[in-house]
N, C-alpha and C positions, 0 to 999 in steps of 0.2 A: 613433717617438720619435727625435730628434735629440739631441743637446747633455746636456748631464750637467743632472743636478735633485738637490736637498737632499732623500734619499728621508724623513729624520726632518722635513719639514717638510707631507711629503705620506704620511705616516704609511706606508709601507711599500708603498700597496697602492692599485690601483685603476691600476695601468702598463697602459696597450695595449699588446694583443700588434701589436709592430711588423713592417712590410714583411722577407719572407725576406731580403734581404740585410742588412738590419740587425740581424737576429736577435741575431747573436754578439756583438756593438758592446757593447747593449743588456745583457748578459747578463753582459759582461765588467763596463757602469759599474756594474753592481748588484753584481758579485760586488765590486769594488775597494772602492766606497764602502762596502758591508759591513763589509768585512773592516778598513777603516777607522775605522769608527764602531764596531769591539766596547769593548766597556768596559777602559778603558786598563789602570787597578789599577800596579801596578810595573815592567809589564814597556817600557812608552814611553821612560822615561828610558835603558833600558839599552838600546835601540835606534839604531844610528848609521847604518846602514841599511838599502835594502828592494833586497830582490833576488828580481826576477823569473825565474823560471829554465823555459825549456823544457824538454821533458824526452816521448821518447817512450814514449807510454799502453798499446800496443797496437800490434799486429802493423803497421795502417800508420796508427796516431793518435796526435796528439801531445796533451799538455795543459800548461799553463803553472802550476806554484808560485809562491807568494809566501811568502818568509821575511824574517823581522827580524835584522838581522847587529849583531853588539856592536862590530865592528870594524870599520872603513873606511880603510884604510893602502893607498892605490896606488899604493906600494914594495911590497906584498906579495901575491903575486900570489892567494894563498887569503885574504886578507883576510871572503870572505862566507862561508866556511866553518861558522863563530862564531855557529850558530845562537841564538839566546836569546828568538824569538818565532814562532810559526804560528797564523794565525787559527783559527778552529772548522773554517770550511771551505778549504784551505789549498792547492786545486788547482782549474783550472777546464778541461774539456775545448776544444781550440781545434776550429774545425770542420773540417767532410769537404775542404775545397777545402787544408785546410797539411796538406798532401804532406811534407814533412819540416821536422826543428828550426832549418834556416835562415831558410825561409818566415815558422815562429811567430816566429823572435827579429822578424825586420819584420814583421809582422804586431803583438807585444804592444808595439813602438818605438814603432809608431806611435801605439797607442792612448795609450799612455802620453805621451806628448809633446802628443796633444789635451787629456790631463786636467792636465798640469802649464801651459797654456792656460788653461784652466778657473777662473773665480775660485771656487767650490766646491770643487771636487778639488785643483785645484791648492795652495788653502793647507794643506790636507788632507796632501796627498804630501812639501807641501816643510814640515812639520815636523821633520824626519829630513835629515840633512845629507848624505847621497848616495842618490840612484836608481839605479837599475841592470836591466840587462837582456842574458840569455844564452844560452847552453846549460848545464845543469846539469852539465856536466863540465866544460865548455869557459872560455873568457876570458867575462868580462864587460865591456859598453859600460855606460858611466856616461853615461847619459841625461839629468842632475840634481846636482849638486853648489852646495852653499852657500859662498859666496862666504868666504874666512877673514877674521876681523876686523883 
């Protein structure tokens, strides 16, 4: 499977299992656009942004979170601190070949910069006025930012 698809438009289901190195690509647009389509209810609005954060799993594994930040101030350097949303499923294991949390940050940049591409995902992601992507302790790169009026 290539390129990102409207999984509500192809109901959830009927995806080929794609070629081994696509495996994770694949697994990562399902978990995003998920976690993107869960039922908004109150918590969107107080959303300012989405910060992808790596974060090692296991002895030598990493996996990448996604949280909803209330604050976006980058005068402040904990700015994504300010948790105020996590999907159902709010982590996604990155594969055996990221060796460490610098790897996953290029590794989830990139993905994320295909789906901010994307006219599906991308209108999707840039609902929310900044992107982000990091190490979960560390500095975050803002990947995404909306333009100020």
């Amino acid at each position: 499977m290539t390129g990102w698809i409207n999984l509500d438009a192809v109901g959830r289901a009927g995806i080929p299992h794609p070629a081994p190195d696509a495996r994770f690509e694949d697994a990562f647009r399902r978990w995003l656009l998920g976690a993107l389509g869960e039922p908004a209810g109150s918590w969107r609005g107080s959303v300012r942004a989405l910060c992808f954060n790596v974060y090692p799993a296991a002895a030598a594994d990493h996996a990448v979170e996604l949280i909803g930040a209330a604050d976006c101030d980058p005068a402040a350097a904990d700015w994504a601190l300010d948790e105020v949303w996590l999907p159902s499923r709010p982590s996604l294991a990155l594969p055996d070949v990221v060796r460490d949390a610098d790897d996953g940050v290029l590794v989830v940049r990139r993905l994320l910069r295909e789906a901010l591409a994307d006219g599906f995902a991308g209108a999707r992601l840039k609902r929310y006025p900044r992107i982000a992507v990091g190490h979960v302790d560390g500095a975050l790169d803002v990947v995404w930012e909306r333009a100020p009026i």
